[in-house]
Every structure is written in C-alpha cells, then in structure tokens.
N, C-alpha and C positions, 0 to 999 in steps of 0.2 A: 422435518420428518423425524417421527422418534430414532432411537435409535434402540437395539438388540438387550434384552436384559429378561433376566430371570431369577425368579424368589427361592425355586427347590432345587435342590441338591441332587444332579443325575449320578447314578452311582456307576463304576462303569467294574462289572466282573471281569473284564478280560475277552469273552464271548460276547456278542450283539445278535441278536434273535433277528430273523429277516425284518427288514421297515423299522427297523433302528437304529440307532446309531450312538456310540459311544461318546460319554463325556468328553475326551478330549479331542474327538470329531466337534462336538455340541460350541466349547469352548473357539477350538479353528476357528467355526463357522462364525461366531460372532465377534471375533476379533477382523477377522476379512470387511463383513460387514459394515461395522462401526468404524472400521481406518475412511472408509470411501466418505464417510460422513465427518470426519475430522480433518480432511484433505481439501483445499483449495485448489483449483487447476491452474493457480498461478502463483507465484512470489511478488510483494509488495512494498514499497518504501510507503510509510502514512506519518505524516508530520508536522507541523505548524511550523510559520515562517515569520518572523519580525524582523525587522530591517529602521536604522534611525542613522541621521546626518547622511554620511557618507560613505559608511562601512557596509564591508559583506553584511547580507545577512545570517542571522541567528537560525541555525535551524533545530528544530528540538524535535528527535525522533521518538514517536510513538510505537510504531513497530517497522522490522526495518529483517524481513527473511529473504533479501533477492541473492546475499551474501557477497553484496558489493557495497564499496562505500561511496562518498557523495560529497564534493567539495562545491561550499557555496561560493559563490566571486561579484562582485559588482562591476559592470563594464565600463556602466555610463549612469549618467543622471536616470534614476526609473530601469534600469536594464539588469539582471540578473541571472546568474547561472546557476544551475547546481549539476556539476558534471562526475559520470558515475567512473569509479576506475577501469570500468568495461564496460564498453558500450553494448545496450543490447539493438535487437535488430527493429528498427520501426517499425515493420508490419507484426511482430508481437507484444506491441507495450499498446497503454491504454493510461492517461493522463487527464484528472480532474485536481481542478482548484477552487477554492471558496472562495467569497466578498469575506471583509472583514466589516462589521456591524458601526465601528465610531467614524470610517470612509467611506461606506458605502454607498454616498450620496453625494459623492464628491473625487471618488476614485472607480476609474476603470483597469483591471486587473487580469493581465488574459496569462494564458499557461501555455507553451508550446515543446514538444519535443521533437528538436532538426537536428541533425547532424550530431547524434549522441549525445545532447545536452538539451538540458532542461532548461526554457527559456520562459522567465517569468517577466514582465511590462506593467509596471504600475505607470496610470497614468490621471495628471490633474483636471479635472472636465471643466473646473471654472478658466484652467488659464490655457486649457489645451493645448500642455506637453509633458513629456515624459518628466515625471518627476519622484526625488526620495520621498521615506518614512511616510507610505502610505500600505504598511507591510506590518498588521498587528495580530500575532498570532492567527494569520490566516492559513487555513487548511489546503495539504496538497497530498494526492494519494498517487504515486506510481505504482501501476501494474506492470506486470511483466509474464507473458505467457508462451508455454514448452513449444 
C-alpha cells in the first residue's frame, strides 16, 4: 500500500477555517500514518548458515532487530544450535529454514525451536544419518512476535 505524500506546500497562518486543518496537523497526520507502514509487528534474526568438518557453524547476519544475540554450537555429528541470550517465549516466535541448492538432493535439513534454542539437523539421505558440512549458506529467518 502507498504510503502518505504530497507535492504542494500547505501554508499554515496560525488560524484554520472550519474543515481544515493546519500544516502541522497535515504533517502529524502523515507521519502516524506512514510509521504503521514502516513497522513490522514483529522483530527478526534473517541469516545464512555454513557449517564444514566439525566446527560451529558460521552464521552470517543479514538482519538481526530482536536485540538479542545468537551463539552458534555444534552438539553432534549433523546437530546444531543457535541459542539467543534470552530466550523468547514459544508460542510467539515463528521459525523458517531453507534447502541449500549443491545438497539439496542428498540432504534433509529441518529447523526446530524447543526449549529456547534453535535446533537445526542436517541429515545424509544416501547413508541415512545425521551428518556434517551439509550447511551452505542455507537461509534461516527467526520471528519473534510482542
């Protein structure tokens, strides 16, 4: 939806004739407006995630306003965390992940958030087990909502 904008210059004398209203009414009103259209009803971590051998993985933030931060950790073979320094509450987060395009014929990759942490499971479908470096710049976006 657009948003609030004007080309001419309202002048504002000081007095407003009935059914008008003063420039810096005019102004208010489309600064109100246009915030609700610049606003998300939620804060978000969005970030890509690589992972190779046996280390944490690599997470590279894209955008990151929940104002919490995010430690990656590796558990186990295939098993990863990214745990936030405050946990939020589970029934207001919202958690999606991507395939990554050179595995994604040969890795299954689920996204989970339990108990305050982000649980990510690569897994190899030819040997069917959990296994590393199958984590290539693969997308992950937490939500988090008021």
């Amino acid at each position: 939806m657009a948003k609030i904008a004007y080309a001419t210059k309202v002048e504002n004398s000081g007095a407003t004739a009935a059914g008008r209203i003063s420039a810096a009414d005019a102004n208010e009103i489309k600064t109100s407006v246009n915030a609700l259209y610049d606003k998300t009803p939620y804060t978000s971590l969005i970030a890509t995630i690589s992972q190779t051998g046996t280390s944490a993985p690599v997470v590279t933030i894209l955008q990151n306003d929940t104002g919490l931060t995010f430690t990656p950790a590796r558990t186990g073979a295939g098993y990863y965390t990214l745990t936030p320094n405050t946990p939020p509450t589970l029934a207001k987060t919202w958690l999606v992940g991507g395939t990554n395009a050179p595995f994604s014929d040969k890795a299954l990759i689920t996204f989970a958030y339990q108990s305050g942490v982000i649980v990510i499971k690569t897994v190899d479908l030819g040997a069917d087990v959990n296994a590393d470096a199958l984590l290539l710049d693969t997308a992950i976006e937490f939500r988090i909502y008021p």
